[in-house]
N, C-alpha and C positions, 0 to 999 in steps of 0.2 A: 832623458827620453831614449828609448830603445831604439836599433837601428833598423834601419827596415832592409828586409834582404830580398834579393830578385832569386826566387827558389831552382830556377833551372842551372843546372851545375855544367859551369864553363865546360866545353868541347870543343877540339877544331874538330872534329868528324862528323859529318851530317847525319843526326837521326835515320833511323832504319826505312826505305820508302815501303809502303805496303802497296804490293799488287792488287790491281783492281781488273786484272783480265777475267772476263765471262766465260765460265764451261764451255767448253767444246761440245758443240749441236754434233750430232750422228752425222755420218757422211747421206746416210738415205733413211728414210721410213722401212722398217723392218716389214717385208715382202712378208702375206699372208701365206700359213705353212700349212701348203697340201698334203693331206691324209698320206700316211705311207701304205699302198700296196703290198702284199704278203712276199708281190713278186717285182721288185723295182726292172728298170730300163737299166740293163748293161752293156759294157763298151764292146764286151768280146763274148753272147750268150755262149750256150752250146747250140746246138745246129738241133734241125725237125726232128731229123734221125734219132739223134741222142734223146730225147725228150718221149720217143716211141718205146724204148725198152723199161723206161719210167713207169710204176703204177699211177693210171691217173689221178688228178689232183682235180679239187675241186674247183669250182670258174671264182675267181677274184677278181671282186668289181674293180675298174678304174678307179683312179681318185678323185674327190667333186671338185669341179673349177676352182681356183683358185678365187680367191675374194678380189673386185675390184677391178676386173677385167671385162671386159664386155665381149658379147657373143661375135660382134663386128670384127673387131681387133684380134681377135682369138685366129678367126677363119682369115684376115686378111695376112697372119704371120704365116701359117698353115699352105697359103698359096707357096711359101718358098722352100715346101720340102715335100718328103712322100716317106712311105712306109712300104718293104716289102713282103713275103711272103711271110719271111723267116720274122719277124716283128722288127727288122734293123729298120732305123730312123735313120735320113738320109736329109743333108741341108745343100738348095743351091746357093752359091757364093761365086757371086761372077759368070761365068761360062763353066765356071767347074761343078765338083759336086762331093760330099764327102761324106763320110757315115762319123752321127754325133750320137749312137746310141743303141741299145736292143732294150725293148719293152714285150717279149712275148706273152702268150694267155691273156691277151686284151687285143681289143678290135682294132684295124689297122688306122680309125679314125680317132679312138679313143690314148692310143700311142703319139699319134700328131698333135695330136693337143695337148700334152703333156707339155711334149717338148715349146709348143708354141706359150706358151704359158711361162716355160723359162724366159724365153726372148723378151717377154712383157716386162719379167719380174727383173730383167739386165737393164730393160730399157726405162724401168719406175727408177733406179738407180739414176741412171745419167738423167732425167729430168728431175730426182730430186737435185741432185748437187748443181744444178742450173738454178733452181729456186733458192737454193743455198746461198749461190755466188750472189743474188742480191739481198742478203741478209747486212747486218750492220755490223756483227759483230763476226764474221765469219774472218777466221787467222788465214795469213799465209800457210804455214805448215799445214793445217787444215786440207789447204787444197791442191797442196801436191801430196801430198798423199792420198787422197782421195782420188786424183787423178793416176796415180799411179798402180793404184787399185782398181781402178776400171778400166784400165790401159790392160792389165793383164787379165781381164774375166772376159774381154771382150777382143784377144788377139787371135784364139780358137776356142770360140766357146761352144757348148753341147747344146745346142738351143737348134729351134725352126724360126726363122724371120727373115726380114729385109738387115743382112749383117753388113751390106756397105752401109745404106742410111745409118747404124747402129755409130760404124767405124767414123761415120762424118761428123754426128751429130758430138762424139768426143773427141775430134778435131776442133772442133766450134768451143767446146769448152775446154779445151787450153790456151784457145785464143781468148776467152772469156778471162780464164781463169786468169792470166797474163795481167788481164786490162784490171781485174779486180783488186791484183796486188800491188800493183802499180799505184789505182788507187788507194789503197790501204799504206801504203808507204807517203804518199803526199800527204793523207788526211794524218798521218802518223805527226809528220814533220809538222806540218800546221798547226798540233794540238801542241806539240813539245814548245814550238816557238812561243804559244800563249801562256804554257806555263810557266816558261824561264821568264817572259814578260811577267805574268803575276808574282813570283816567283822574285823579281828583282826587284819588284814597288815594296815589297815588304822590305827586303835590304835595304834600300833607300830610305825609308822612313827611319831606321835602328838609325840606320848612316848623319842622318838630320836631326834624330837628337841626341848622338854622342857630339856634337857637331856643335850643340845649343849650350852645353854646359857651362854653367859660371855660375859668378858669386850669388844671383837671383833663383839660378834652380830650387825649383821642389822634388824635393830628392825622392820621397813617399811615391808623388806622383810621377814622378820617371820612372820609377822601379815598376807602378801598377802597364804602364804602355809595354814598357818591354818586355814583360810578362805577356799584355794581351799580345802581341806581334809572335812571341814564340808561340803560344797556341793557335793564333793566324798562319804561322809556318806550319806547324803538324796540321791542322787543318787541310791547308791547302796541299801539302805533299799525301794525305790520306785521298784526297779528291779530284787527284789530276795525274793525267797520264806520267810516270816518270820519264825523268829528263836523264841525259850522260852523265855518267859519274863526275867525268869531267866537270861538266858545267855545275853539278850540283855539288862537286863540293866548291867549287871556285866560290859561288855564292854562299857557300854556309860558312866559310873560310872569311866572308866579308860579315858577314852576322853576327858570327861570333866575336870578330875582331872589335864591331862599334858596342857589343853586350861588355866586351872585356874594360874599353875606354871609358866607359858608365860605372863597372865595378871599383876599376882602378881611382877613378875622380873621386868618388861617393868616400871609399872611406879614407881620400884624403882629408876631405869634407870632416867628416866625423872623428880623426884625428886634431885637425886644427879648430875643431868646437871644443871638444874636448879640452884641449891646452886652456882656450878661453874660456870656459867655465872653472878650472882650475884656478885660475889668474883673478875670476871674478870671488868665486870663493875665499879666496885668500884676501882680497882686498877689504872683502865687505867681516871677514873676522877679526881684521884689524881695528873696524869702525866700532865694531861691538864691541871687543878689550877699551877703545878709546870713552864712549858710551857707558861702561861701566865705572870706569874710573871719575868721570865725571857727574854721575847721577846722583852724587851725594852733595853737591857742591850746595853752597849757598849765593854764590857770586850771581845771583838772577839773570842781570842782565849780559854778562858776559858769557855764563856756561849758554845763555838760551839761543847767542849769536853761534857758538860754538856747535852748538848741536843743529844750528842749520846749515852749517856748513857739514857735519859729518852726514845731514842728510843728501845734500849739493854731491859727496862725494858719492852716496851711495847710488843716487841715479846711474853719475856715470860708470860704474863698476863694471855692468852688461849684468845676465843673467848668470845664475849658476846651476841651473837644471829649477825645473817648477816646484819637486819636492825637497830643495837642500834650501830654494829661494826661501821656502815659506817658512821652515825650522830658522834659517837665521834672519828672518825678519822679527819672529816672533822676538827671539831674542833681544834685538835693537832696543823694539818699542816696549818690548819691558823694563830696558833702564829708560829710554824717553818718558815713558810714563812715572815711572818713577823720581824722577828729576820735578818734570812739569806738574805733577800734581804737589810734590813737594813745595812748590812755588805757588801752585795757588792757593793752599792751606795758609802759608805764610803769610799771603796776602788778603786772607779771609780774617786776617787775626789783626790784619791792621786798618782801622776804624776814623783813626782821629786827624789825620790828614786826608780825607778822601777828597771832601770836595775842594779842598786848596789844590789838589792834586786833578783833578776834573777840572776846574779853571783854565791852571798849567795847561794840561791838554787838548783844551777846547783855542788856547790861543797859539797852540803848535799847531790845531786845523788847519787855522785861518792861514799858516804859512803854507802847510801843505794843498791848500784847496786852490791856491794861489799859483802852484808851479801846474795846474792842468787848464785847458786842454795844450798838449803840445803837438805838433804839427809832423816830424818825423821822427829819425832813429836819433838822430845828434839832440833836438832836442830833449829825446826822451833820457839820451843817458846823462845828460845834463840835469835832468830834471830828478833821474835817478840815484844820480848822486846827494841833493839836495834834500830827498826826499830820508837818503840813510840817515843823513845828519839827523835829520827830525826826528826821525824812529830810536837813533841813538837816542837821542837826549827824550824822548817818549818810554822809552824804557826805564831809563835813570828817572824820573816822577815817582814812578811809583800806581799801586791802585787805586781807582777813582770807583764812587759807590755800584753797587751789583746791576741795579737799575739804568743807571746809564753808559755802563761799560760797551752794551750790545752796540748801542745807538753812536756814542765818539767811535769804537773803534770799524764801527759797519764805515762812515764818514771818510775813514782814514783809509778803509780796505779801498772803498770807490776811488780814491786818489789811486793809491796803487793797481788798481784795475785798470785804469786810463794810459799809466806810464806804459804799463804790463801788457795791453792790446798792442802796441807798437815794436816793443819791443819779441812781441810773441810773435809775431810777421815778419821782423829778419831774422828769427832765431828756427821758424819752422822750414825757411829757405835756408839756411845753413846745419839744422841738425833735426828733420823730420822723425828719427827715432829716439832723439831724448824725448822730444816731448812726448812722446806717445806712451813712455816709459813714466813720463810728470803727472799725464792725464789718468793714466792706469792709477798711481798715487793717490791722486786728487778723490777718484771711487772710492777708493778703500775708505781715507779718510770719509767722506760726505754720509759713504752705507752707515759708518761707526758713530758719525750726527745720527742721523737715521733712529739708528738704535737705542742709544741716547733720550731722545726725545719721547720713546714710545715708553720707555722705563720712568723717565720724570713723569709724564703723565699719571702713570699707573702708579705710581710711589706716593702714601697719605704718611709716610711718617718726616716729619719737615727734617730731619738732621740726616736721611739717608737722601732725602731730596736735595739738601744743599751741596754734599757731596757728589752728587750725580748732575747738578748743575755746575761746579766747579771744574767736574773732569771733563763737563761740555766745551765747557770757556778753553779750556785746554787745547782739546781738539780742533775747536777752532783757530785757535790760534797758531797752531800747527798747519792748519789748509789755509790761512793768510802765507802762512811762510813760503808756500809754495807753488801759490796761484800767480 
């Protein structure tokens, strides 16, 4: 039989973990992009003056509001600046006041709103990244940089609005942003500890059946677990947060280790089967040289003792793998058969003492029907003893006619069935796998009645009939020998 192998190839290095981090969301919803002006808002225009020696230019509409802004919010940023002559844009900030811009060739209202439109579009920023911060998946990194990017759009920005509230409300979200990491680190640690936890039942499992091994293991089925446990491992490291290298190799370091102790056992295993099937081979080649040497014999009743005992040896030999068992079985029972049908020809041919010879028999019954029922094991082998003598000297008779051969020797079998229940109840509490090796036997032989019987039936020429009921009687005789 072939050996079974556990296909994942020894490693102390844990498999590669595959990241499962989610894309990085935008820091904000990209601000709707107001129409550009022929003539944007600059920091430093030129002055009325300069713009007089200019040929006129024709009027450029302002740009249309910006999407998403409402007319309220528009005029409420607008309260915190003004516009003056020259089109410069001018933002309060505190008690102070500072210029964030020139827009000239547009209305001094249509300039304020521009800018106030900016202040919206800074301030959609810090409320997205507020909706952000309660997102699930949202990274540390994520948010200080984001934070650090609106830290500077919003330290002097070109804008109309309320820029302390601007300034507070991203104070408020680096306190947020704080509390968010914070969280994001505890939830961190809490999923890591769950996977080391799952993460370590599978170790433990490899760990308890490297642990389990012996002479009873099925080796087949250990190899299929630890197989499934390694795909439970990539499994699980594909589907959970990764752990510290540390920890993760400490554990694949223990995985590997109860993988390695299962390898290492297995094919001592298959080493010391191996010897034993060599040792069985050898035994059972002896039996067959001995089997052929014998099969020509005429000594009936001596070679027939002989070849039950070369079968007594063959049981116990063990196996030698299922396809070498069956080539040198074959072999055996072709000198058995050869032997035994030799012998019942011979006894087909002898006529004239049968029924003095069936008498004989019938009053070796009455001794043997005599030593049953026996009561335990001492009995029996007491009984078993008495019983050889009788079969000795049943053998030394001779054959008794065709007709009632079946019928003395069924008589005689029943005796020895009697000894043989008793003796089959201390022998299956002392060697549960010869017999099971006897019973395997016992089929063969019974299937080959079996077949036997169905070929008598079928058979109309009476000389290939006789023949085919001789090599019956044979066979049978053969399943007495070993029931």
């Amino acid at each position: 039989m072939a050996d079974e192998n556990v296909t994942e190839t020894e490693n102390t290095t844990e498999p590669t973990e595959q990241a499962t981090q989610p894309a990085v969301e935008p820091t904000a919803p990209a601000a709707a992009a107001a129409p550009k002006p022929s003539a944007m808002p600059k920091p430093h225009a030129p002055s009325p003056a300069a713009f007089a020696h200019k040929p006129a230019a024709a009027h450029v509409a302002a740009p249309a509001p910006a999407q998403g802004h409402t007319e309220a919010a528009i005029h409420e940023a607008e309260a915190f600046g003004r516009v003056d002559d020259n089109g410069t844009v001018y933002v309060k900030e505190g008690e102070t006041e500072r210029e964030v811009g020139q827009f000239p060739d547009v209305s001094k209202e249509e300039a304020l709103a521009l800018y106030a439109r900016r202040f919206l579009d800074l301030k959609a920023k810090l409320d997205a990244l507020a909706a952000r911060l309660k997102s699930r998946n949202v990274k540390p990194r994520e948010i200080d940089e984001s934070l650090k990017l609106l830290a500077e759009e919003t330290e002097s920005p070109a804008v109309v609005g309320d820029i302390a509230a601007l300034k507070a409300q991203l104070e408020e979200l680096k306190t947020a942003g704080e509390a968010k990491k914070t969280q994001i680190a505890e939830a961190r640690k809490a999923a890591m500890a769950k996977a080391i936890e799952g993460r370590t039942a599978i170790v433990e499992k490899a760990e308890a059946l490297a642990a389990s091994l012996g002479d009873t293991t099925n080796w087949r089925s250990t190899a299929d677990k630890f197989r499934a446990l390694f795909d439970e491992w990539q499994e699980h490291q594909r589907n959970n947060v990764r752990i510290d290298k540390k920890d993760a190799d400490e554990l694949w370091k223990r995985f590997s280790a109860a993988r390695t102790t299962f390898n290492q056992s297995r094919r001592k295993w298959a080493q010391a089967r191996d010897t034993e099937r060599k040792e069985a081979r050898t035994i059972k080649e002896e039996i067959i040289a001995e089997a052929n040497e014998l099969k020509d014999s005429t000594a009936w009743g001596e070679t027939s003792r002989r070849f039950n005992e070369l079968m007594d040896r063959w049981k116990k030999a063990g196996r030698a793998g299922r396809n070498e068992d069956d080539a040198l079985w074959a072999q055996f029972r072709e000198a058995a058969d050869t032997f035994f049908n030799a012998r019942q020809a011979d006894r087909d041919q002898i006529s004239s003492s049968e029924k003095e010879n069936l008498a004989a028999k019938e009053e070796l019954l009455k001794k043997a029907e005599a030593l049953v029922p026996v009561a335990d094991e001492k009995a029996a082998k007491r009984a078993r003893q008495e019983l050889a003598k009788i079969q000795e000297e049943w053998d030394q008779i001779g054959y008794v006619p065709r007709d009632d051969m079946r019928r003395i020797e069924g008589r005689l079998d029943a005796v020895d069935k009697q000894i043989k229940a008793v003796e089959d109840a201390a022998w299956k509490q002392s060697d549960p796998e010869a017999d099971a090796r006897k019973s395997s036997f016992e089929e063969q032989l019974n299937a080959q009645l079996a077949e036997l019987d169905e070929k008598i039936a079928a058979e109309s020429d009476p000389k290939k009939k006789a023949k085919l009921e001789a090599e019956k009687a044979t066979k049978e005789q053969w399943l007495n020998a070993v029931k």
